[in-house]
Residue frames relative to the residue before (quaternion, step in Angstrom):
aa qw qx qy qz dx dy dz
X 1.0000 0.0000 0.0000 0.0000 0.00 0.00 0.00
X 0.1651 0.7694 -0.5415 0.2959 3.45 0.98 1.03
X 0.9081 -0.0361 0.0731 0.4107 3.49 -1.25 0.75
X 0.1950 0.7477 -0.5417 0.3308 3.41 1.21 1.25
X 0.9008 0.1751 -0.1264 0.3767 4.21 0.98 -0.18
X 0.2612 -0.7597 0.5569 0.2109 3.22 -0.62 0.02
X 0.4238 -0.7585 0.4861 0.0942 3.61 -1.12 1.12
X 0.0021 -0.8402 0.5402 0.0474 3.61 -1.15 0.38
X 0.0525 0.8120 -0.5798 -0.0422 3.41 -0.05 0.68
X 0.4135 -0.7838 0.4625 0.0270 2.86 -1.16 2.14
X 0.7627 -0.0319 0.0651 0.6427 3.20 1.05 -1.07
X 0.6727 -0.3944 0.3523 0.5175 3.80 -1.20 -0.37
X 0.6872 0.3885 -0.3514 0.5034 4.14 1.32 -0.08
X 0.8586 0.4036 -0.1255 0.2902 3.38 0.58 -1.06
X 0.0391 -0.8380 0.5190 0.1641 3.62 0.03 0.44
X 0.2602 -0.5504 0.6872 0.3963 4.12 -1.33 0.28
X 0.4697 0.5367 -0.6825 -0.1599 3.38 -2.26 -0.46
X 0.1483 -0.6374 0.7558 0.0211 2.63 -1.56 1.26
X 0.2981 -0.6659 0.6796 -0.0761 2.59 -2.01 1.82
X 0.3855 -0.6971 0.5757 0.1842 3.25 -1.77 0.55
X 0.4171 -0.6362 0.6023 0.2419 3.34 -0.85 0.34
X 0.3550 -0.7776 0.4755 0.2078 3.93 -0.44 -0.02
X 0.5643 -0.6670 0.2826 0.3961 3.66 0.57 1.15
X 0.7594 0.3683 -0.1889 0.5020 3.41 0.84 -1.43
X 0.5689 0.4793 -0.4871 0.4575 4.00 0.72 -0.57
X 0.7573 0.4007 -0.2815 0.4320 3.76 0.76 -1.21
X 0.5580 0.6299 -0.3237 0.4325 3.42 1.19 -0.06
X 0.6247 0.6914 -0.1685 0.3214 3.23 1.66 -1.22
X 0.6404 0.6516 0.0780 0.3990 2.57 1.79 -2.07
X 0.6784 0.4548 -0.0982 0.5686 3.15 1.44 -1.56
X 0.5975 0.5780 -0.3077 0.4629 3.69 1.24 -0.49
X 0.6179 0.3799 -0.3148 0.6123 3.65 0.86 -0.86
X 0.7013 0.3962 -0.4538 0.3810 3.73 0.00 -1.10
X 0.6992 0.3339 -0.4457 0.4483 4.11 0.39 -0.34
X 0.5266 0.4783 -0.5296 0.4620 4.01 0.76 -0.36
X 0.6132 0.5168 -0.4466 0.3969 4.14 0.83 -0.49
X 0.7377 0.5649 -0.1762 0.3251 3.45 1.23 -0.98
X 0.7479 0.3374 -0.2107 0.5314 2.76 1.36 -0.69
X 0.3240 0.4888 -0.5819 0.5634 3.79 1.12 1.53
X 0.8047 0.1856 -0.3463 0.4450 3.73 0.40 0.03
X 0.6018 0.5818 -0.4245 0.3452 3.74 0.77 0.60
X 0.3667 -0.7460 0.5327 0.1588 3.21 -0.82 1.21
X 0.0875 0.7323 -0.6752 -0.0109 3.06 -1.22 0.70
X 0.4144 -0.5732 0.6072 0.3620 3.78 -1.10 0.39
X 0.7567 0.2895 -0.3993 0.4292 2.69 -1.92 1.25
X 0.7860 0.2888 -0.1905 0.5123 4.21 1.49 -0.73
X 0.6371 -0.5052 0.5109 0.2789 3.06 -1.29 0.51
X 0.5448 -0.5593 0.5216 0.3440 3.44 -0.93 0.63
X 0.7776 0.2135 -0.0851 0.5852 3.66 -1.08 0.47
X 0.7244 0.3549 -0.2134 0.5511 4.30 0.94 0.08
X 0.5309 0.6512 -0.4981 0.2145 3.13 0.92 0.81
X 0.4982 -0.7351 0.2638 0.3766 3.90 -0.51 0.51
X 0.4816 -0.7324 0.3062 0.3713 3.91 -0.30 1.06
X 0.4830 0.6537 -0.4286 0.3946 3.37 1.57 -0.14
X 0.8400 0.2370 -0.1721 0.4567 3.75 0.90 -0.71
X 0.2497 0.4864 -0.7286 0.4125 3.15 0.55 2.21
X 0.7137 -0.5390 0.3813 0.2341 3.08 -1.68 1.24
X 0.6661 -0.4095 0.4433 0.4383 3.04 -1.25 -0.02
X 0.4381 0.8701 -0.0870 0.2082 3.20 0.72 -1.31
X 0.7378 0.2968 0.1466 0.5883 2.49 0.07 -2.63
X 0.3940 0.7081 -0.4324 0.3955 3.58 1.17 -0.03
X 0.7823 0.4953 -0.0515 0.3743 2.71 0.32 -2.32
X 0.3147 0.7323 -0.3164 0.5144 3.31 1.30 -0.50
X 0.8113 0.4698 -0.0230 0.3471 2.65 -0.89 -2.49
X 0.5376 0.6271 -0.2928 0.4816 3.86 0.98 -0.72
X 0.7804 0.3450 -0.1396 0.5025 2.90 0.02 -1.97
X 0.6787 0.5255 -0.3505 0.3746 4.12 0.40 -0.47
X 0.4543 0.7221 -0.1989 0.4824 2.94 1.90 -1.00
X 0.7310 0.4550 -0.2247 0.4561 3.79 0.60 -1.69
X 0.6496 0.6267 -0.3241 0.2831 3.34 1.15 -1.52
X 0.7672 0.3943 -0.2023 0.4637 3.26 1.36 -1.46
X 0.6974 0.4499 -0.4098 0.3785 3.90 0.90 -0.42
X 0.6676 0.5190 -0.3660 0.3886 3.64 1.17 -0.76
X 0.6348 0.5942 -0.3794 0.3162 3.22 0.21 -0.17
X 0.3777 0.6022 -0.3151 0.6289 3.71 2.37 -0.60
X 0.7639 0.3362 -0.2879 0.4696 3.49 0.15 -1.30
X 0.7083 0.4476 -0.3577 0.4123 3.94 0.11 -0.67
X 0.5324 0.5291 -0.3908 0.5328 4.06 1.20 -0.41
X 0.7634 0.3229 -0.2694 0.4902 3.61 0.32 -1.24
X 0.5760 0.4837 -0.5111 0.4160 3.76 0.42 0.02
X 0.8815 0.2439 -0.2241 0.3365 3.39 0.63 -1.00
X 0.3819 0.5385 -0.5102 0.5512 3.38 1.53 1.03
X 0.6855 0.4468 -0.3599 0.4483 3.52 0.59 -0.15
X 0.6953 0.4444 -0.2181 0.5211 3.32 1.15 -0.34
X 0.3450 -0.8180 0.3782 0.2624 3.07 1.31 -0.05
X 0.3044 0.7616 -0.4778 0.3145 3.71 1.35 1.03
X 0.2238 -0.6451 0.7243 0.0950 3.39 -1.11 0.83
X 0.0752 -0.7035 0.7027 0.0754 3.81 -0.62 0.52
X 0.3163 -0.7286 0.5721 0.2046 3.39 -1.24 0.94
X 0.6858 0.0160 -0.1542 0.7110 3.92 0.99 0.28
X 0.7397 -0.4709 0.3355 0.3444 2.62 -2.12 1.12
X 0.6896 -0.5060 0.3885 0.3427 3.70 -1.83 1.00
X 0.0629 -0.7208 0.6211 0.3012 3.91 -0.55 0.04
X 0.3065 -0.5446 0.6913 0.3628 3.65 -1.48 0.41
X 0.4258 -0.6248 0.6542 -0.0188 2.77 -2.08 1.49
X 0.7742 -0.1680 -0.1621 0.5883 3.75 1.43 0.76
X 0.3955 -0.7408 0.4624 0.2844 3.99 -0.97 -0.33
X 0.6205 -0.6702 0.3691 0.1720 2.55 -0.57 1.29
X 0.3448 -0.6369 0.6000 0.3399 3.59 -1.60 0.06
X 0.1592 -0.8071 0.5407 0.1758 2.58 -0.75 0.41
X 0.0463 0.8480 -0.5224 0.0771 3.91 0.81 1.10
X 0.5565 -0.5376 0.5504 0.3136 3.50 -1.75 0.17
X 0.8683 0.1624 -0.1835 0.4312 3.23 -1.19 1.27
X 0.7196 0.3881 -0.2013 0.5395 3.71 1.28 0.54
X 0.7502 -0.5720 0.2583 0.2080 3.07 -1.27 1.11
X 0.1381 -0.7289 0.5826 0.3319 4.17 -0.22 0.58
X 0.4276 0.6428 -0.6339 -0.0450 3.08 -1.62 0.72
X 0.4405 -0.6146 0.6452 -0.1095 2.68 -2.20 1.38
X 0.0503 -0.7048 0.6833 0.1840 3.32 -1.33 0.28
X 0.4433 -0.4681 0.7268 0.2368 3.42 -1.81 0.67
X 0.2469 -0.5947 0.7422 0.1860 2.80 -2.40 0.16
X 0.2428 -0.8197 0.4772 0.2036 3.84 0.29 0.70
X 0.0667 -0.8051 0.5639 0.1715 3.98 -0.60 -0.05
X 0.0477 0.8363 -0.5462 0.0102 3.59 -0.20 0.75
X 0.7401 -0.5141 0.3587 0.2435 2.99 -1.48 0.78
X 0.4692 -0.5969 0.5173 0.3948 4.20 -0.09 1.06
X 0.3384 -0.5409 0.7095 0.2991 3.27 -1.85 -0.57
X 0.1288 -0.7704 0.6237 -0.0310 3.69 -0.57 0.84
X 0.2584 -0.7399 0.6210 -0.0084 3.29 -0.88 1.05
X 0.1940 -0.8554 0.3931 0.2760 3.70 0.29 1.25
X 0.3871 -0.7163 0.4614 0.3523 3.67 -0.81 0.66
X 0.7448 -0.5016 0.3005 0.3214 3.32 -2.00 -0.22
X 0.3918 -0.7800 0.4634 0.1529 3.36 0.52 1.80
X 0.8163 0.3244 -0.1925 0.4375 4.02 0.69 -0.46
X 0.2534 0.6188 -0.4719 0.5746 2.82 1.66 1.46
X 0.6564 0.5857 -0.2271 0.4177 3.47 1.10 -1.39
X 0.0226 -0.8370 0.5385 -0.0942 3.86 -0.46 1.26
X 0.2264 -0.8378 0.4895 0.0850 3.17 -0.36 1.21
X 0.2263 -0.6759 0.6223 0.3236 3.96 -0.92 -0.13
X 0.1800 -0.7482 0.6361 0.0561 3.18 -0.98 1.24
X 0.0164 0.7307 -0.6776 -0.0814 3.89 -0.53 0.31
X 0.4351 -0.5810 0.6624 0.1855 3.39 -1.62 0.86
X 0.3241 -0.7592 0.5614 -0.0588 3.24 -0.83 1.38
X 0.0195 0.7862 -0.6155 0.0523 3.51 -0.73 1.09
X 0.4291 -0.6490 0.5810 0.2391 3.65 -1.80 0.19
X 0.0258 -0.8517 0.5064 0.1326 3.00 -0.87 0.71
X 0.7437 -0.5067 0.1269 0.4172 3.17 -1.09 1.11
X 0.7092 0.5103 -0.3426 0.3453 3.94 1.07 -0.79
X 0.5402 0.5227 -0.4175 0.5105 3.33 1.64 -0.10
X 0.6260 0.5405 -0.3644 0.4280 4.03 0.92 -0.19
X 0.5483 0.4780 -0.3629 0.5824 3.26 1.20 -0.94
X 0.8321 0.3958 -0.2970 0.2505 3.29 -0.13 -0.83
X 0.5231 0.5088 -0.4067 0.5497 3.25 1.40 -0.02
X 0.6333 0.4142 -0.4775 0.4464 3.98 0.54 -0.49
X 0.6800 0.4263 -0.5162 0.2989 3.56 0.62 -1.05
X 0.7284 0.5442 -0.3318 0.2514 3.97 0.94 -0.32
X 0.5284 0.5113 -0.4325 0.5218 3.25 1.70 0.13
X 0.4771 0.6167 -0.4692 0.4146 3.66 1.32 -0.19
X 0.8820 0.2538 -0.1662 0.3605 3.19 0.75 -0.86
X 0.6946 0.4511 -0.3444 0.4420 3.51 1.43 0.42
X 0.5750 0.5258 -0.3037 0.5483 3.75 1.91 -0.28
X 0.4788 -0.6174 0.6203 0.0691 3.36 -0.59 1.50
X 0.2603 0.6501 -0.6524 0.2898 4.14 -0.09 1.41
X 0.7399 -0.4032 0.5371 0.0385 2.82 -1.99 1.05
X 0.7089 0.1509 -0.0501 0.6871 3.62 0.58 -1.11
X 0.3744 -0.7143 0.5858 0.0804 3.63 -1.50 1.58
X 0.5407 0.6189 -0.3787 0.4256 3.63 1.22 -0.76
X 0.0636 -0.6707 0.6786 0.2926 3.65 -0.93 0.19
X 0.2694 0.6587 -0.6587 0.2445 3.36 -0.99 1.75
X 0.7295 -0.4157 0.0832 0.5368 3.81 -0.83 -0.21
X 0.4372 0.6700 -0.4545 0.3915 3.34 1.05 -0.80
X 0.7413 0.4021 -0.2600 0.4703 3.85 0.16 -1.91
X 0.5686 0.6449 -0.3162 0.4010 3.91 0.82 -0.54
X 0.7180 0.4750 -0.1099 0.4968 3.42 1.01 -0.98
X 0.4207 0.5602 -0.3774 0.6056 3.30 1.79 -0.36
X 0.7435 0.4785 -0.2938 0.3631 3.35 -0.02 -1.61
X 0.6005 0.5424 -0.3160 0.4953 3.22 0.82 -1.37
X 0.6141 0.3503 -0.4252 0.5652 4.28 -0.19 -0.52
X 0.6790 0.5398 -0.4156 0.2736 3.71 0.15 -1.19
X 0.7865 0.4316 0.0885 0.4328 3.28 0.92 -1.58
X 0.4093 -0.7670 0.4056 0.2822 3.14 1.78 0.19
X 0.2331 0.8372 -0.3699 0.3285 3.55 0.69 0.84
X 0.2756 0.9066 -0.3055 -0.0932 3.11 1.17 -0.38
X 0.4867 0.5893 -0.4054 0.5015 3.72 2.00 -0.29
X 0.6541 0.6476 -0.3036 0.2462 3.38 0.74 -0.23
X 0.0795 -0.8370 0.5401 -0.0381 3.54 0.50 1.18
X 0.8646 0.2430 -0.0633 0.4352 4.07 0.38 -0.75
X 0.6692 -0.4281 0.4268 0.4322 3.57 -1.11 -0.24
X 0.5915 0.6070 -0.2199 0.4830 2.99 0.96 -1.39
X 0.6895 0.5653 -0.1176 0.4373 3.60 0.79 -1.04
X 0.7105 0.5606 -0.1220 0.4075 2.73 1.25 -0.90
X 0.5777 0.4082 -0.2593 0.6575 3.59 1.29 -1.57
X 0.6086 0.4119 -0.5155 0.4406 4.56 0.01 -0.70
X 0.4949 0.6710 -0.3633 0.4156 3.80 0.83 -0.37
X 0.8354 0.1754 -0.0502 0.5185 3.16 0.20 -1.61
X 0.5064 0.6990 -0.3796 0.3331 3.48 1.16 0.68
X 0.7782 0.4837 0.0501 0.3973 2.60 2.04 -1.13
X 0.3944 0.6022 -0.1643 0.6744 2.26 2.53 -0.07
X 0.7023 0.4804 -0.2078 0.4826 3.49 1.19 -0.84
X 0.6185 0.4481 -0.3033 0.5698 3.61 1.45 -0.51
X 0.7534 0.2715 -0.4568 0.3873 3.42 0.12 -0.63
X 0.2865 0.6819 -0.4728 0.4789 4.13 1.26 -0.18
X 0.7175 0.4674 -0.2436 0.4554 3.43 0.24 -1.71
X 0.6814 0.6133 -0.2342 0.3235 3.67 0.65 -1.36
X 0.4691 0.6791 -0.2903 0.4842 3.51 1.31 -1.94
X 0.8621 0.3710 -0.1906 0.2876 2.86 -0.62 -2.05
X 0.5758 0.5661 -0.3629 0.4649 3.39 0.93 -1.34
X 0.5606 0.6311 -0.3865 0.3715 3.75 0.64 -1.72
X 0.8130 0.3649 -0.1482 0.4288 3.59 0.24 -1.77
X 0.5873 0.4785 -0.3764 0.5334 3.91 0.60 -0.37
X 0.7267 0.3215 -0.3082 0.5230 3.74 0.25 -0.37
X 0.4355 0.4404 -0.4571 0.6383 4.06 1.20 -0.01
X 0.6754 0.5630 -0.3241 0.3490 3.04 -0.11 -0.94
X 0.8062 0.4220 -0.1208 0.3967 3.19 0.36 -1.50
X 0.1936 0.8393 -0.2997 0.4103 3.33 2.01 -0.69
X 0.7871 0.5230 0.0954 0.3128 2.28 -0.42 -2.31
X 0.8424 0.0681 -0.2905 0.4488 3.44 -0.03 -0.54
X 0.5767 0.5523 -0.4910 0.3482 3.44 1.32 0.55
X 0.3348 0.7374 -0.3161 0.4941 3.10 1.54 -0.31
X 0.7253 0.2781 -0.1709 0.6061 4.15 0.23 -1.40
X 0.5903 0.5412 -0.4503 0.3947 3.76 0.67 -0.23
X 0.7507 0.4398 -0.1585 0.4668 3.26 0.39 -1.60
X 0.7450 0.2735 -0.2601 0.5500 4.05 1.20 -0.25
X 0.4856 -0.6862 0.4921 0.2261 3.66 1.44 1.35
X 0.0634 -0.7038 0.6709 -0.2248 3.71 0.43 1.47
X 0.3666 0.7535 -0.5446 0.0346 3.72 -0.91 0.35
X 0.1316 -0.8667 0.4807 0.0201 3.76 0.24 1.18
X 0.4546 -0.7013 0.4466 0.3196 3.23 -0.68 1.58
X 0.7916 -0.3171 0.3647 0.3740 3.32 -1.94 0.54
X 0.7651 0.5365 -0.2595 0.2437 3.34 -0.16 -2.19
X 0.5088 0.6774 -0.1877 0.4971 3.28 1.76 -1.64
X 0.7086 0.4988 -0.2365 0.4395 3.92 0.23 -1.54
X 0.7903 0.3462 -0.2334 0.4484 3.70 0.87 -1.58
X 0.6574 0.3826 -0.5139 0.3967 3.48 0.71 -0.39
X 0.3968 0.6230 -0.4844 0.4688 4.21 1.00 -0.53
X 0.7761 0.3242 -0.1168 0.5281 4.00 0.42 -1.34
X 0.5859 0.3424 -0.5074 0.5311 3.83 0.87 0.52
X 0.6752 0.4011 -0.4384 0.4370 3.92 0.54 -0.19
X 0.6506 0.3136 -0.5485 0.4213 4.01 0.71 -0.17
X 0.5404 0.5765 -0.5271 0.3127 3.38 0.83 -0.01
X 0.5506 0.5144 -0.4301 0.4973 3.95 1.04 -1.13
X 0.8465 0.4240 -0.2252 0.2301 3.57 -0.01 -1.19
X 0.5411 0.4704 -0.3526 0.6014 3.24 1.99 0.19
X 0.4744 0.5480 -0.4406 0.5296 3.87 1.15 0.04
X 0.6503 0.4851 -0.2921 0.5064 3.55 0.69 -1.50
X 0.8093 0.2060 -0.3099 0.4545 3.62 0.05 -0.41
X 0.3650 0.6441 -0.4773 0.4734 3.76 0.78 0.25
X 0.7487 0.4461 -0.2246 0.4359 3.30 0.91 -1.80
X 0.6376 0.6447 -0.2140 0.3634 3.50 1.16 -1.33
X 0.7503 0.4212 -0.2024 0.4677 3.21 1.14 -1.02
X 0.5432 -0.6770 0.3484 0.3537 3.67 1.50 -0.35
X 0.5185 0.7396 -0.2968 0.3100 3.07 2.04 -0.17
X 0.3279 -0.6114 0.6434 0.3235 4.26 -0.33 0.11
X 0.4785 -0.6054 0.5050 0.3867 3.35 -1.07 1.01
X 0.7123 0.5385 -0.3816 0.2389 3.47 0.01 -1.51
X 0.8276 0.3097 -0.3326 0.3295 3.45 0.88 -0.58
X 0.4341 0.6712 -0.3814 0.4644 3.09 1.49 0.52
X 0.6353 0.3671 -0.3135 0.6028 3.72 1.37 -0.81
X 0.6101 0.4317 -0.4846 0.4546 4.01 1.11 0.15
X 0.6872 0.3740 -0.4278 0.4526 3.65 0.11 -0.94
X 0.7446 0.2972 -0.3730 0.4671 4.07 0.31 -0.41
X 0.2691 -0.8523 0.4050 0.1928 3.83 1.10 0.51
X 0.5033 0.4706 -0.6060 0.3976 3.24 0.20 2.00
X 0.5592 -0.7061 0.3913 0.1887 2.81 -1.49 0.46
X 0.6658 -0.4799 0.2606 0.5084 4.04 -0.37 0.17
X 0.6476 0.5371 -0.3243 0.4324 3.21 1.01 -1.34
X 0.5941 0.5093 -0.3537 0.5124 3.55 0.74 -1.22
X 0.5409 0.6131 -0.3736 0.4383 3.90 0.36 -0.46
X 0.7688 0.4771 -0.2180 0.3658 3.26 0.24 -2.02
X 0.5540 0.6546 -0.2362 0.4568 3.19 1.63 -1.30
X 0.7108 0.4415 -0.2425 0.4910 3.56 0.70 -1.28
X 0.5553 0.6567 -0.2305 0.4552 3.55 0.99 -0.74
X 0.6027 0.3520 -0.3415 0.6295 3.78 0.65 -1.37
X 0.5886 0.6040 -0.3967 0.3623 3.63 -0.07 -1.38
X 0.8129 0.3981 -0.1498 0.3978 3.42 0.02 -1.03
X 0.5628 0.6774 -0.2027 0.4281 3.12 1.56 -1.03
X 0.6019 0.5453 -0.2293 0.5365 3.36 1.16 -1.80
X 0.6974 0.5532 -0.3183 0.3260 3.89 0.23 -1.80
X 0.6025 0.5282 -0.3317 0.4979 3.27 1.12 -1.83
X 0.7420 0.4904 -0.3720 0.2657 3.80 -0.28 -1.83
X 0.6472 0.6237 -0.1790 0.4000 3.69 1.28 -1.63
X 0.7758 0.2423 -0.2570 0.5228 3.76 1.10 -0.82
X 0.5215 0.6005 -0.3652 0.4838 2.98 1.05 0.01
X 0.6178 0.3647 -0.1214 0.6860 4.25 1.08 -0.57
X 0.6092 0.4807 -0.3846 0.5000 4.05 1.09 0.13
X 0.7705 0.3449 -0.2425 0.4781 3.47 1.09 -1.59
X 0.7102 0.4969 -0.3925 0.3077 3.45 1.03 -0.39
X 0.4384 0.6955 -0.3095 0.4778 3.16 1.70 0.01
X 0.7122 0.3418 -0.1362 0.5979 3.55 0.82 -1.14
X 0.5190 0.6142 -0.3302 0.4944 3.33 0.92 0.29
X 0.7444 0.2370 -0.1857 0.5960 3.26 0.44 -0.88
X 0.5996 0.5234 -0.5042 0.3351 3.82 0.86 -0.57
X 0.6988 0.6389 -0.0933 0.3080 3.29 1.33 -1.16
X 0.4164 -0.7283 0.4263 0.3383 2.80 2.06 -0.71
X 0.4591 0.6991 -0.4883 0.2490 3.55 0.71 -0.35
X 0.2544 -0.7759 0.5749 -0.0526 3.54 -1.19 1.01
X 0.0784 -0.8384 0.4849 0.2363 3.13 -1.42 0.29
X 0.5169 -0.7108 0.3319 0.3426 3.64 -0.14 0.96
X 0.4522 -0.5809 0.4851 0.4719 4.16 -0.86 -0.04
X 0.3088 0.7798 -0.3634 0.4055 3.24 1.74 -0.99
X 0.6968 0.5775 -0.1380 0.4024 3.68 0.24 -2.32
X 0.8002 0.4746 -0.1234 0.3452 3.11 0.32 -2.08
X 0.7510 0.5113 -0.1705 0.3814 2.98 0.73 -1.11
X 0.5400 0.5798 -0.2648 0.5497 3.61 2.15 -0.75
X 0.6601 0.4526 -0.3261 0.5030 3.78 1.23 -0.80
X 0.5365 0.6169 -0.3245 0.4757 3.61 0.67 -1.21
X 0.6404 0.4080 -0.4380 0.4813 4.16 0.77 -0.79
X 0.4279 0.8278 -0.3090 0.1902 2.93 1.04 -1.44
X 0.7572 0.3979 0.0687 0.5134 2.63 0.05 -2.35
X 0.7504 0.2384 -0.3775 0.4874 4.01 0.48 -0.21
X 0.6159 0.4745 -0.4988 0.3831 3.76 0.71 0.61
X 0.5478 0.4672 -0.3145 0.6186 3.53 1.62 -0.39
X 0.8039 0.4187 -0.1783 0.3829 4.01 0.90 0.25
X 0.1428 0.8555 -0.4974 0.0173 3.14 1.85 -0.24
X 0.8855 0.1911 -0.2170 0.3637 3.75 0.28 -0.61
X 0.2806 0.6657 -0.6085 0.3284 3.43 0.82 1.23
X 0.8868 0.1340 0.4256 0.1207 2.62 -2.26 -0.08
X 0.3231 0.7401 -0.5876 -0.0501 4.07 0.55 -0.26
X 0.4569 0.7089 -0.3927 0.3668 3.81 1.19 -0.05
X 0.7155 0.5473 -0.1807 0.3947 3.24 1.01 -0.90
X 0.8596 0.2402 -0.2619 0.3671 3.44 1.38 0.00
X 0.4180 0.3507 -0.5688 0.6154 3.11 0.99 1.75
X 0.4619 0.6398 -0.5687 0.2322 3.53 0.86 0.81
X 0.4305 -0.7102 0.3761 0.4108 4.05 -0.14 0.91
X 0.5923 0.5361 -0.4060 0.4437 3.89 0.74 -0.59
X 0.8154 0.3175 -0.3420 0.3426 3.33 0.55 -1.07
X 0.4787 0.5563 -0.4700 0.4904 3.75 1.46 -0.50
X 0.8299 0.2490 -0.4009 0.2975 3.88 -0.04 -0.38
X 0.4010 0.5832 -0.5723 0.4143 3.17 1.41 0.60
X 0.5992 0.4500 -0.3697 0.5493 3.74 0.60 -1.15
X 0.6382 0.5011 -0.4643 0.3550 3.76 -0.20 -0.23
X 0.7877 0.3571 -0.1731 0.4711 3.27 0.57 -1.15
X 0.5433 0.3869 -0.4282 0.6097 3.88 0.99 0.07
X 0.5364 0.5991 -0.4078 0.4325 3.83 0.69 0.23
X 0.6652 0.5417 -0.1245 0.4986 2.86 1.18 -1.81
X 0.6082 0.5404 -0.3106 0.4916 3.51 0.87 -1.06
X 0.5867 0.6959 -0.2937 0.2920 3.64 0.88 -1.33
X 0.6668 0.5216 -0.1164 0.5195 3.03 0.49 -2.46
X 0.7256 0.4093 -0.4119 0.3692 3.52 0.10 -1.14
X 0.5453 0.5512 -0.4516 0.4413 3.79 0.88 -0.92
X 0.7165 0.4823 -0.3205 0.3890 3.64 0.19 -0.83
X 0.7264 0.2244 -0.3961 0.5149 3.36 0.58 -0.69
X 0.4909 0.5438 -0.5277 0.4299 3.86 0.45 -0.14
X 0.6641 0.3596 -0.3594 0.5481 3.95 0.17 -0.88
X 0.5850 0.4532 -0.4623 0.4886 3.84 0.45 -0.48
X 0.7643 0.5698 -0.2226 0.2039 3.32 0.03 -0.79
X 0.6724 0.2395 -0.1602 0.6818 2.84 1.85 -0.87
X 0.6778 0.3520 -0.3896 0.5147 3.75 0.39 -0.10
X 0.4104 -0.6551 0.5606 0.2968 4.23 0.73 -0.34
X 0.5435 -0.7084 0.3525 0.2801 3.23 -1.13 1.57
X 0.3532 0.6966 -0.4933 0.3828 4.00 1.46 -0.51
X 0.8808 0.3579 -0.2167 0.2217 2.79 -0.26 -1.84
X 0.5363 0.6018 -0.3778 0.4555 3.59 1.78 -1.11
X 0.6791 0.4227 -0.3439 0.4918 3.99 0.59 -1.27
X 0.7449 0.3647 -0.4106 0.3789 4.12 0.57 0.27
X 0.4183 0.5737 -0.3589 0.6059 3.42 1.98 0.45
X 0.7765 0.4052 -0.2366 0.4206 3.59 0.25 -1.01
């Protein structure tokens, strides 16, 4: 399978190569697959599994062909792009179909999509606004005036008496007074206040972060990412016993609106995902066996009933490694731009 293609490189993402099939290999291929067919084809007058390959239809031919291409291209498109050393970030698309005629060569071309280079930018360019968040007293009141009205208590007054209810209710047990009670749900209300704040400024990070290092993930990449949450929301649709339609009715959207929500998500996911692994490797950032081997417990005490094969499996440890890797780097990347102070008075 020497010199079976020929390469194009369209842009810095996208590569052509079209390959040939050799008449006789695809001939070779297409010969056994109809001697396979024609053990399961009945005909009057033959024995199962004794019928002659001369009297499949035309037809069933034409078939046979096309089943033929499915199983031999896919040999020839792998070795091209292991020889080329091409990593394609979604599956190859064919850019026409082939003929598939008697006594002539198959060829096709792919469209390859690969993954830009990205040159991370100057991350300490990136300036966040940090504001110091406080409670105020109408957000406390208003939180007692709802446990008044959702905590089933004995005493109707809100004073210490109704407080001490709440407090057993709510598992409170430091809580001895009213007074006690609202510094409670202050403090519950600031660090609330904190969280959210915490994640919107990550957040925001982040997409200054893929801005400022001109992140842009080809299309092909985004839709095939948004055809698998689509499979895996069919698969559980199917799992759960549910019909899609009346799922997209009781939650009153529509598929399209989905697909939409799907690319969307797709892009966000593909972009921070190609940001941290970027700053990651610019950064050097590692994970130790030390690390791996502390998450990996981790994950079999939160699993007791998995699978125990699967974690001394080597694929799946360097998957966990590298979502590790992906991790650590977030942290020091949000350190970096927000400053470890402010993260250890969030956390």
């Amino acid at each position: 399978m020497n010199d079976f293609y020929t390469r194009k490189d369209v842009n810095d993402h996208t590569v052509d190569i079209t390959i040939t099939i050799p008449k006789d290999n695809f001939k070779h291929s297409y010969d056994l697959l109809v001697k396979d067919y024609a053990k399961d084809t009945d005909i009057k007058g033959f024995r199962k599994g004794k019928v002659p390959t001369d009297l499949i239809s035309n037809q069933m031919r034409e078939v046979i062909k096309l089943e033929t291409f499915e199983r031999v291209a896919p040999l020839y498109i792998n070795t091209a792009l292991n020889k080329e050393s091409l990593e394609p970030i979604a599956p190859p698309e064919y850019t026409d179909i082939p003929k598939l005629l008697d006594d002539l060569d198959v060829s096709f071309t792919i469209k390859v999509t690969l993954m830009p280079k990205f040159k991370l930018g100057d991350v300490s360019k990136i300036k966040i606004k940090k504001e110091k968040l406080a409670v105020e007293e109408k957000e406390v009141e208003s939180a007692v005036e709802e446990l008044k009205n959702t905590q089933q208590t004995k005493e109707k007054d809100v004073n210490d008496k109704w407080a001490q209810e709440v407090a057993k209710i709510i598992n409170a047990e430091d809580v001895k007074s009213l007074k006690d009670l609202r510094i409670k749900i202050k403090d519950a209300l600031q660090k609330q206040k904190d969280h959210y704040q915490l994640h919107q400024l990550q957040d925001e990070a982040l997409r200054k972060g893929i801005e400022i290092s001109k992140i842009e993930i080809p299309e092909p990449a985004i839709k095939f990412e948004a055809s698998e949450r689509e499979k895996a929301f069919v698969e559980d649709m199917k799992n759960r016993g549910v019909k899609i339609e009346d799922f997209l009715k009781a939650n009153n959207i529509t598929i399209e609106k989905m697909r939409e929500l799907w690319m969307k998500d797709a892009k966000d996911a593909l972009e921070a995902d190609t940001f941290l692994n970027l700053y990651s490797r610019e950064k050097s950032v590692e994970i130790t066996d030390e690390e791996l081997e502390k998450k990996i417990e981790a994950i079999k005490a939160s699993q007791p009933n998995a699978d125990k094969s699967i974690f001394s499996n080597p694929q799946w440890k360097e998957y966990i490694k590298n979502v590790e890797r992906k991790e650590k780097g977030f942290r020091l990347f949000v350190e970096e731009v927000l400053g470890k102070d402010f993260l250890d008075e969030h956390n």
